[in-house]
KOLPA-782050 format. One record per atom (N, C-alpha, C, CB): residue number from 1; atom name; y, z, x. Coordinates in Angstrom, 2 decimals. Each point is the difference from the previous one (the first is absolute). Glycine has a CB too. Example, Ala and Ser with C-alpha at 12.3 -4.5 7.8 and 13.67 -1.06 7.14 Angstrom:
R     n   atom        yy        zz        xx
R     1      N     -5.69      7.80     13.19
R     1     CA      1.19      0.00     -0.89
R     1      C      1.20      0.00      0.90
R     1     CB     -1.17      1.25     -1.89
R     2      N      2.22     -1.97      1.54
R     2     CA      1.19      0.06      0.82
R     2      C      1.09      0.73     -0.77
R     2     CB     -0.63     -2.15      1.18
***
This chain:
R     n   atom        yy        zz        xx
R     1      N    163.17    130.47    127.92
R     1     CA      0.86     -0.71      0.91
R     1      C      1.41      0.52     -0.13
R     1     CB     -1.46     -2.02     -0.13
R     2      N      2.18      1.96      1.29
R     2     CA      1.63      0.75      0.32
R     2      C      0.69     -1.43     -0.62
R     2     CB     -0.13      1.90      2.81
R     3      N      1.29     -1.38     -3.05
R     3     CA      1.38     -0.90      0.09
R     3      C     -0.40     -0.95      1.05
R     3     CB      1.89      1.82     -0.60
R     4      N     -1.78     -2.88      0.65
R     4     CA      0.85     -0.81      1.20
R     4      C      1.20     -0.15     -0.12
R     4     CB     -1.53     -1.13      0.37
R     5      N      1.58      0.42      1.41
R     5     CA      1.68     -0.06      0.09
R     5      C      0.28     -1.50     -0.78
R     5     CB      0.43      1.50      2.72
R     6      N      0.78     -1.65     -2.49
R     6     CA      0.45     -1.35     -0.37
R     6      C     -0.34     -0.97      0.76
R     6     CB      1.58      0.86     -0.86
R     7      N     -2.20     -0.44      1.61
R     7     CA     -0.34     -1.64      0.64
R     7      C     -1.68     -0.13      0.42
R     7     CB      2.74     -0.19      1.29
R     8      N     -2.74      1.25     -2.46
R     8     CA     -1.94     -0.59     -0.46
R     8      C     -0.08     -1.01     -0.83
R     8     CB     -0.99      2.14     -0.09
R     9      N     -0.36     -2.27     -0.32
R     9     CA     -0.17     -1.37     -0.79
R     9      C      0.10      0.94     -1.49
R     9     CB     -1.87     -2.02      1.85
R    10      N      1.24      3.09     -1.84
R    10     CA      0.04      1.15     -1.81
R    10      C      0.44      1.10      0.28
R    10     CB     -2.00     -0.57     -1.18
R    11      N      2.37      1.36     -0.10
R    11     CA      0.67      1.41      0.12
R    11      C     -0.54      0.40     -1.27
R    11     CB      2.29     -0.27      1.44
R    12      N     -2.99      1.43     -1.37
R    12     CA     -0.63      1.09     -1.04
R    12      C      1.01      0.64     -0.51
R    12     CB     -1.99      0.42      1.06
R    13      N      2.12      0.28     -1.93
R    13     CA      0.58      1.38     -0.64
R    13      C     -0.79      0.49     -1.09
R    13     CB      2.24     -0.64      0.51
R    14      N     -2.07      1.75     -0.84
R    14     CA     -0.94      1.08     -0.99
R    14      C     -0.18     -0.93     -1.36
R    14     CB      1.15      2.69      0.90
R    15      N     -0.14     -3.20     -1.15
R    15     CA     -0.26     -0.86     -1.32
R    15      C      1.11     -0.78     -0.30
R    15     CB     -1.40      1.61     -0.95
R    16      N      1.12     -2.90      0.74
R    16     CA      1.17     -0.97     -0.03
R    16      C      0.05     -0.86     -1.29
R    16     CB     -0.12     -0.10      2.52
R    17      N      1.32     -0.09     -3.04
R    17     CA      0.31     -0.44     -1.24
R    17      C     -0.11     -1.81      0.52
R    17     CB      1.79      2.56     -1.15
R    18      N     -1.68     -3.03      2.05
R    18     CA      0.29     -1.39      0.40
R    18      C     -0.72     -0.69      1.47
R    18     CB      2.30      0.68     -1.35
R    19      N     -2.17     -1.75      1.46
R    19     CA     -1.38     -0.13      1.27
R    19      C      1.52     -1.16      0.08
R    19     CB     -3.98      0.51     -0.45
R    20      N      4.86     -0.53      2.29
R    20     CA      1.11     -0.26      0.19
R    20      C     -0.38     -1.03      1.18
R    20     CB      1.27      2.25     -1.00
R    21      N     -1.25     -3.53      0.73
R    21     CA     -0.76     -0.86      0.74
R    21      C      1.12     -1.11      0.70
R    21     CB     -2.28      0.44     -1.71
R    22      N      2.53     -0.29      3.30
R    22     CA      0.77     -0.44      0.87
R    22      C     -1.06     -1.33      0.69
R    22     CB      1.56      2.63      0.29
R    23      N     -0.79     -4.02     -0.54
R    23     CA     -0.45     -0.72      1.02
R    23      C      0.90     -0.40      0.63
R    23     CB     -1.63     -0.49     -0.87
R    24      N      1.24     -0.30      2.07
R    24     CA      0.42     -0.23      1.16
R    24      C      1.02     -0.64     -0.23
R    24     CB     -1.81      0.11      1.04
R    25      N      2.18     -1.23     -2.23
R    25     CA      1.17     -0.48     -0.03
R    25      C      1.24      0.64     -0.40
R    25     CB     -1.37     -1.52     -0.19
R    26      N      1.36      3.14     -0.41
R    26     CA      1.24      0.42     -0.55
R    26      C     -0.58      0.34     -1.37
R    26     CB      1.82     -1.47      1.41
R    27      N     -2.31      0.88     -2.23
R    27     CA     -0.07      0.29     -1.27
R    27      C     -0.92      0.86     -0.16
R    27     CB      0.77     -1.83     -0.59
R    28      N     -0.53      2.75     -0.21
R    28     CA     -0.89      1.39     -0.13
R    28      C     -0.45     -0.15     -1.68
R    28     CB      1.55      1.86      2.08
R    29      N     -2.48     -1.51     -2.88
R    29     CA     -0.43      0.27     -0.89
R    29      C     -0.36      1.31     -0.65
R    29     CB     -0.27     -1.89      0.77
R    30      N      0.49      2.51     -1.93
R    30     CA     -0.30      1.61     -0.27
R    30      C     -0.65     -0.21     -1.11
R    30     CB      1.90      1.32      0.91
R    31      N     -3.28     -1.00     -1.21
R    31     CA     -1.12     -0.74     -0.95
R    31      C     -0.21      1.94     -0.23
R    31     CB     -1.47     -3.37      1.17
R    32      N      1.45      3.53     -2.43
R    32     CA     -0.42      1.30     -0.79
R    32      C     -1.61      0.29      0.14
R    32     CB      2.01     -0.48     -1.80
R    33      N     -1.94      1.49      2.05
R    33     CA     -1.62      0.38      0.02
R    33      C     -0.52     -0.17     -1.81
R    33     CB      0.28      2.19      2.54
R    34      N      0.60     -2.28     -3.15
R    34     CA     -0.54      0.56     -1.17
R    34      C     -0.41     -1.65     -0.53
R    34     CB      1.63      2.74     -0.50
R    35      N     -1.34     -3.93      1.05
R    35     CA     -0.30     -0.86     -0.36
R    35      C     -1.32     -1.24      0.83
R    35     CB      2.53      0.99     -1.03
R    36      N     -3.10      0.59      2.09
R    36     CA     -1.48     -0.28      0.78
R    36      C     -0.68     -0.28     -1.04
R    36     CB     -0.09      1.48      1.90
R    37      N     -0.65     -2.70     -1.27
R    37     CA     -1.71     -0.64     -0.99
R    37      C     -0.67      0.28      1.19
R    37     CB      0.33     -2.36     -1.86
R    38      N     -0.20      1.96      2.79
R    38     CA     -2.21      0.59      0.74
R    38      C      0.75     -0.59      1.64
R    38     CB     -3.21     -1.19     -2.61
R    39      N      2.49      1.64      3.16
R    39     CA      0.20     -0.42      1.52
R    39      C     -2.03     -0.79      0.50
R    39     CB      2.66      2.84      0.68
R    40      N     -2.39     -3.72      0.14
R    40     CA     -1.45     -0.67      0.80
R    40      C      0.29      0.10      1.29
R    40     CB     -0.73     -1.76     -1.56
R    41      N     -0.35      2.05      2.20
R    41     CA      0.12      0.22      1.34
R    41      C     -1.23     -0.91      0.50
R    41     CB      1.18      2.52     -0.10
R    42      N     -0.84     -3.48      1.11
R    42     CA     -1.41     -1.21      0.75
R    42      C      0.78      0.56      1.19
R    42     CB     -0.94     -2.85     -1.49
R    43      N     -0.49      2.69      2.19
R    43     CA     -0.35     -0.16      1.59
R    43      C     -1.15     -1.52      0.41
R    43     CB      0.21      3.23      0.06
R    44      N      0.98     -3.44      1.04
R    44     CA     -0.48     -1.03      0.69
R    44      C     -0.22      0.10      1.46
R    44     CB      0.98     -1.07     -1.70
R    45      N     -2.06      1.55      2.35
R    45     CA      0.43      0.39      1.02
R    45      C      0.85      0.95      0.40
R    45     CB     -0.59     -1.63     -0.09
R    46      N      0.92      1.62      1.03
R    46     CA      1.77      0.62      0.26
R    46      C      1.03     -0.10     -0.66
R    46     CB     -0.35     -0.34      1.63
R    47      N      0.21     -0.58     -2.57
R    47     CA      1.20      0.02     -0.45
R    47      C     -0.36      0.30     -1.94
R    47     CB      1.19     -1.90      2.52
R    48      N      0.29      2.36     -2.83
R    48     CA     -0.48      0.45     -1.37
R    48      C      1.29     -0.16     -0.97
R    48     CB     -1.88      1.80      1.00
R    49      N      1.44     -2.23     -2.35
R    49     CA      1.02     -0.33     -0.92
R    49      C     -0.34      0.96     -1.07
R    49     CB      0.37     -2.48      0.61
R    50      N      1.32      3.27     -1.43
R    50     CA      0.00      0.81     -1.00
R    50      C      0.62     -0.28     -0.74
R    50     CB     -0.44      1.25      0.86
R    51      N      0.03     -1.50     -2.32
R    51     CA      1.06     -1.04     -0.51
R    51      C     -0.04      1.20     -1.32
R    51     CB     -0.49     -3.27      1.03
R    52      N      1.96      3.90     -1.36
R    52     CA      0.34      1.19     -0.87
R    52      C      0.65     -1.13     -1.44
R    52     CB      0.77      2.47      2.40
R    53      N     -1.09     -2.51     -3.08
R    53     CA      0.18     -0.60     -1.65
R    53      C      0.81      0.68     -1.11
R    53     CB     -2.18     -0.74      0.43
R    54      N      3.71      0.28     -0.33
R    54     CA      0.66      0.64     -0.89
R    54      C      0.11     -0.65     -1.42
R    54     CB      1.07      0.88      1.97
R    55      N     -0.34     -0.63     -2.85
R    55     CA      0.14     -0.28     -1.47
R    55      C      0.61     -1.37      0.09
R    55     CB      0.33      2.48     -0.96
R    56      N      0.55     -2.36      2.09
R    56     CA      1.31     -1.55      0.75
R    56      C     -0.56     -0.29      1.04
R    56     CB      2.42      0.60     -0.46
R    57      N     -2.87      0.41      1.67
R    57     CA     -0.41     -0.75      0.63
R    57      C     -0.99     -0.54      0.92
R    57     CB      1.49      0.54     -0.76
R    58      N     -1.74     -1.16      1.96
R    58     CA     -1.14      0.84      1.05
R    58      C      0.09     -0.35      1.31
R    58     CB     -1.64      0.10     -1.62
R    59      N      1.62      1.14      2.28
R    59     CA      0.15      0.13      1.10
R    59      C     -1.50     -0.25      0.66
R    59     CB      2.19      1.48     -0.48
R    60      N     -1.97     -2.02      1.78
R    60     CA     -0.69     -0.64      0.79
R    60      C      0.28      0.76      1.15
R    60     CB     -0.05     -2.13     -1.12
R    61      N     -1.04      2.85      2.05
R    61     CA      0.09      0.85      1.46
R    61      C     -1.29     -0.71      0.76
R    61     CB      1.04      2.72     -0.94
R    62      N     -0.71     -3.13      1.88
R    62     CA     -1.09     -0.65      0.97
R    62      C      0.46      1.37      1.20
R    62     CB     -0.08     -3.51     -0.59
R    63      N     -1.17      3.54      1.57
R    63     CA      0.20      0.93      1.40
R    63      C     -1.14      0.84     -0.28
R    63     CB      2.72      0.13      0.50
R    64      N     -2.70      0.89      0.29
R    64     CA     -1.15      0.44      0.70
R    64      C      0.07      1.93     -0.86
R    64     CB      0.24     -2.17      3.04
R    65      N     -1.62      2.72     -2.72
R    65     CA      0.23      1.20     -1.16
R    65      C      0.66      0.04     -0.91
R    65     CB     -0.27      0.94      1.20
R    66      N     -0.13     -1.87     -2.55
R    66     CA      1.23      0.19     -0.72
R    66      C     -0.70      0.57     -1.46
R    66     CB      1.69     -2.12      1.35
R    67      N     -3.28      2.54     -1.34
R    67     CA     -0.73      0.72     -0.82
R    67      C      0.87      1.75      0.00
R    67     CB     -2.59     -1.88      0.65
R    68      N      2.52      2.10      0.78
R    68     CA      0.64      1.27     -0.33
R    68      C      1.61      0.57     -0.77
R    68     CB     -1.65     -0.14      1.98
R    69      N      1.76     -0.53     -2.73
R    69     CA      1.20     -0.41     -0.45
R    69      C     -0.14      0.00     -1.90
R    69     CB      0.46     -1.60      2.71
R    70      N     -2.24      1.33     -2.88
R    70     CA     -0.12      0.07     -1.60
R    70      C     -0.21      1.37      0.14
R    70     CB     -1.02     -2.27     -1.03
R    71      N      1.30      3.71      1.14
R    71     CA     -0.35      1.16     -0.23
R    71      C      1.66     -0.10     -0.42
R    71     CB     -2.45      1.12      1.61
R    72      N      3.12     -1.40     -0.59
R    72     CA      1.78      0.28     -0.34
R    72      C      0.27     -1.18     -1.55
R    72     CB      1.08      0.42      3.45
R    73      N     -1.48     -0.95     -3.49
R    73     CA      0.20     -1.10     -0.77
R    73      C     -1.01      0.82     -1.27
R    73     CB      0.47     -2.49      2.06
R    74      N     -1.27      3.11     -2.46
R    74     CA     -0.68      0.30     -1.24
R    74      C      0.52      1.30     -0.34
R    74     CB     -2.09     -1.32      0.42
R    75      N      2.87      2.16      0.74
R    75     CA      0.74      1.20     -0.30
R    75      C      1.40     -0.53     -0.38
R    75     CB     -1.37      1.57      1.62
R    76      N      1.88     -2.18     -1.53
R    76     CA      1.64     -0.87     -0.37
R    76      C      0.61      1.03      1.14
R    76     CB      0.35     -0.86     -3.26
R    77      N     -0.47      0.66      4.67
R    77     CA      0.10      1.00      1.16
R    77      C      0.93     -1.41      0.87
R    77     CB     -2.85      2.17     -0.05
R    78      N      2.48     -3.32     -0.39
R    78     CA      0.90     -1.08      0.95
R    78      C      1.18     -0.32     -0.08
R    78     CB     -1.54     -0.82      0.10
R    79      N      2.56      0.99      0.55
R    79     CA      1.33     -0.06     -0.28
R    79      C      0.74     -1.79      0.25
R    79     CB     -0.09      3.04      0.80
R    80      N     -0.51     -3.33      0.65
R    80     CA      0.67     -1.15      0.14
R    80      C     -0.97     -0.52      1.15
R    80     CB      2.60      0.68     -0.85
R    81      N     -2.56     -2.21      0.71
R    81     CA     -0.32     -0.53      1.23
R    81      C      0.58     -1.83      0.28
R    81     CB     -2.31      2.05     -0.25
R    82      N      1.74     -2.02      1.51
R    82     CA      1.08     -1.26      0.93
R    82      C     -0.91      0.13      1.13
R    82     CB      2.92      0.27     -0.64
R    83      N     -2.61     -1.86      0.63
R    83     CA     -1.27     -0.89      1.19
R    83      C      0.91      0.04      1.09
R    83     CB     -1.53     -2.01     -1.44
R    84      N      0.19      2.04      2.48
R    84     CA      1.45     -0.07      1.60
R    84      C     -1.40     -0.97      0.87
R    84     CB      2.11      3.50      0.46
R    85      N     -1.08     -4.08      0.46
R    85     CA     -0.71     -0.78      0.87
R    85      C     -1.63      0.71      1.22
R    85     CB      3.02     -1.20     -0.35
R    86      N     -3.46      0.41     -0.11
R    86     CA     -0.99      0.30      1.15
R    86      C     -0.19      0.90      1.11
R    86     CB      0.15     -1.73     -0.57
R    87      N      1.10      1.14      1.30
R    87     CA      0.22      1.20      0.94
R    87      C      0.52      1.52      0.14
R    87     CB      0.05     -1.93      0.49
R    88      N     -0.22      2.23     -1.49
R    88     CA      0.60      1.42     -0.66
R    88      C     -1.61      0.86     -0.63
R    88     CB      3.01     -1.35     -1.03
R    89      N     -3.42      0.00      1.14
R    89     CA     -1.37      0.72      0.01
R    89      C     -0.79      1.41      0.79
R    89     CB      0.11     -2.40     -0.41
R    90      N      0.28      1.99      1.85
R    90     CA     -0.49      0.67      0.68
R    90      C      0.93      1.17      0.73
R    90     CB     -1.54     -1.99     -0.04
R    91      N      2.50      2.01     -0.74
R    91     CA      0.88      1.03     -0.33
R    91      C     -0.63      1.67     -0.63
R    91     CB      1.53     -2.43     -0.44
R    92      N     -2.20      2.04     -0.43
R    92     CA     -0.32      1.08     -0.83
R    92      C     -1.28      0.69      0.19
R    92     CB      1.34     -1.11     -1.44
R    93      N     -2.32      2.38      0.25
R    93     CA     -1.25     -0.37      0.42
R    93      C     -0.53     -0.83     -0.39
R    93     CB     -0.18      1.48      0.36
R    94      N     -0.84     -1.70      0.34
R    94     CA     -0.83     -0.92     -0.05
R    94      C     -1.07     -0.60     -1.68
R    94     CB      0.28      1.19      2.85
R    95      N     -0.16      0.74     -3.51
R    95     CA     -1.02     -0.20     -1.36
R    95      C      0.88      0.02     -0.82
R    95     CB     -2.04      1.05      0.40
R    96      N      3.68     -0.74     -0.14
R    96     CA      1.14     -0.68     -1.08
R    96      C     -0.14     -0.91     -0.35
R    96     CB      1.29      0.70      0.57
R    97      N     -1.14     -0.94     -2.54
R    97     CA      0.44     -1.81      0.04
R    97      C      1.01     -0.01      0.44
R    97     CB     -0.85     -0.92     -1.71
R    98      N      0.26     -0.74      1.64
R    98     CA      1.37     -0.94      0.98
R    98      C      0.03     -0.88     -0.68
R    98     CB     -0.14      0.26      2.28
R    99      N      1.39     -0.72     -2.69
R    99     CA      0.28     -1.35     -1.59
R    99      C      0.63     -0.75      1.02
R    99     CB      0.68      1.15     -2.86
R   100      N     -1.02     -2.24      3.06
R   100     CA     -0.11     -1.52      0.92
R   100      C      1.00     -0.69     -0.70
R   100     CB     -2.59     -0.29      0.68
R   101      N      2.11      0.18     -2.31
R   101     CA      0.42     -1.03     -0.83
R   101      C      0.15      0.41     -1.36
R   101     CB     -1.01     -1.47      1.43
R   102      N      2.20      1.14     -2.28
R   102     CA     -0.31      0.62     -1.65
R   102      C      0.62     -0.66     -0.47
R   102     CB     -0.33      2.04     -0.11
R   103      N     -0.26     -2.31     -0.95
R   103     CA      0.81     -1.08     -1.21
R   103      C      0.15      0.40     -1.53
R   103     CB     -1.01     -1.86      1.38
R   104      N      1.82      1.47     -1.57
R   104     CA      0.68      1.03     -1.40
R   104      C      0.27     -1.84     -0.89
R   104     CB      2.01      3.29      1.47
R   105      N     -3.46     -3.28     -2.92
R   105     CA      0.80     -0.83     -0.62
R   105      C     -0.24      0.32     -1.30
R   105     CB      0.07     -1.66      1.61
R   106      N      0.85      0.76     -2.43
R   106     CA      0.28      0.18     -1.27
R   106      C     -1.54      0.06     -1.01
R   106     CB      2.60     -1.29      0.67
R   107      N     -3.02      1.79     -1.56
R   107     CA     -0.46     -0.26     -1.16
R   107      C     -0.22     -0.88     -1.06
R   107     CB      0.53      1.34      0.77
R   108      N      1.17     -1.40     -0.87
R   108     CA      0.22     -0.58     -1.34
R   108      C     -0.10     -1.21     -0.10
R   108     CB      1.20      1.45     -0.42
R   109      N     -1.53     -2.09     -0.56
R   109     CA      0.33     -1.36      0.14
R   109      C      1.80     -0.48     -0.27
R   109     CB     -2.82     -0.22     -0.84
R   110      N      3.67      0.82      0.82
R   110     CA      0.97     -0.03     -0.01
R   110      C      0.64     -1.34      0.98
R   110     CB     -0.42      2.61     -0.76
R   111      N      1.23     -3.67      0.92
R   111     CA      0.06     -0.96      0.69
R   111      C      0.82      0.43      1.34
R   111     CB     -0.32     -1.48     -2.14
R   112      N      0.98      2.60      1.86
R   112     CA      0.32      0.45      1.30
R   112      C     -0.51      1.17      0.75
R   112     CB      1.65     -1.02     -0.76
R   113      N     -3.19      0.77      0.43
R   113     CA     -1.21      0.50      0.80
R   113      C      0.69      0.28      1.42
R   113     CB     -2.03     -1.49     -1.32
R   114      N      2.15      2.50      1.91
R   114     CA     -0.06      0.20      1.38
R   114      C     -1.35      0.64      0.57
R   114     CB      2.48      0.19     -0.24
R   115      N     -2.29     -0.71      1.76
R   115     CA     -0.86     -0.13      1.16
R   115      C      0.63      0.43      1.45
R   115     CB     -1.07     -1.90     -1.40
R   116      N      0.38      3.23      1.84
R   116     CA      0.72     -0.21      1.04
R   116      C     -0.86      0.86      1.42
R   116     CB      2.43     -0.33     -1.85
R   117      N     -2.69     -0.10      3.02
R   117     CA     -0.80      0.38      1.18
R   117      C      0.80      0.65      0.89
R   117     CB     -1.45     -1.75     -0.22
R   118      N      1.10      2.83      1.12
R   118     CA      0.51      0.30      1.25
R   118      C     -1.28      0.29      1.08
R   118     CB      2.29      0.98     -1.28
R   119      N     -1.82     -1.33      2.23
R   119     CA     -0.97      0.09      1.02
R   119      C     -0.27     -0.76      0.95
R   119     CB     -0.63      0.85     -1.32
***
C-alpha cells in the first residue's frame, strides 16, 4: 500500500517508529510501535472492528476493510490513522479501509484513566 494523503483514514511508510493517531475532536495520540502487544480483527457482516493492544493502551477501529491493514500493522509499515464521517466514504476506493469510528483508551488503572472516541 502507497502513502495516503491527509485526508485518508491511514498512511503507510517503509518503517515507522510510532503509530500517530488523530481523532475527530483535536486530540491526537503517538503510541510507539515498540510498545505493540497483538492486534484482533472481527467481522460482522459489513462491518468490522480492529482493536490494536498497546503496553498503555487500546485502540479501537470500527469500518469497513479494515483486515487489510494487519499486513501494515505486523510490518510496523502504519504511520497514522483518523476516523472521518460516513460520507467520505464514498470518496475513496471502494477496497480501501475506511475508519468510521476509533477509540483510544487508557490501560492503566491509574485514576486518571483516559477515554476517548471520534467518529
Amino acid at each position: 500500500m502507497a502513502p495516503t494523503s491527509d485526508a485518508g483514514c491511514y498512511s503507510t511508510e517503509a518503517s515507522v517508529r510510532t503509530l500517530l493517531i488523530h481523532a475527530a475532536n483535536g486530540e491526537r495520540w503517538v503510541l510507539p510501535w515498540s510498545n505493540f502487544v497483538s492486534a484482533r480483527h472481527q467481522e460482522d457482516g459489513n462491518r468490522e472492528r480492529l482493536t490494536l493492544l498497546f503496553a498503555s493502551h487500546e485502540v479501537e477501529l470500527q469500518g469497513r476493510h479494515l483486515a487489510s491493514l494487519l499486513p501494515e500493522i505486523a510490518r510496523f509499515h502504519l504511520g497514522s490513522l483518523r476516523s472521518l464521517p460516513p460520507k467520505y466514504e464514498s470518496q475513496g476506493n471502494a477496497s480501501d479501509p475506511f475508519i468510521e469510528r476509533l477509540s483510544v483508551r487508557s490501560t492503566g488503572a491509574s485514576p486518571a484513566a483516559e477515554t476517548a472516541s471520534s467518529g
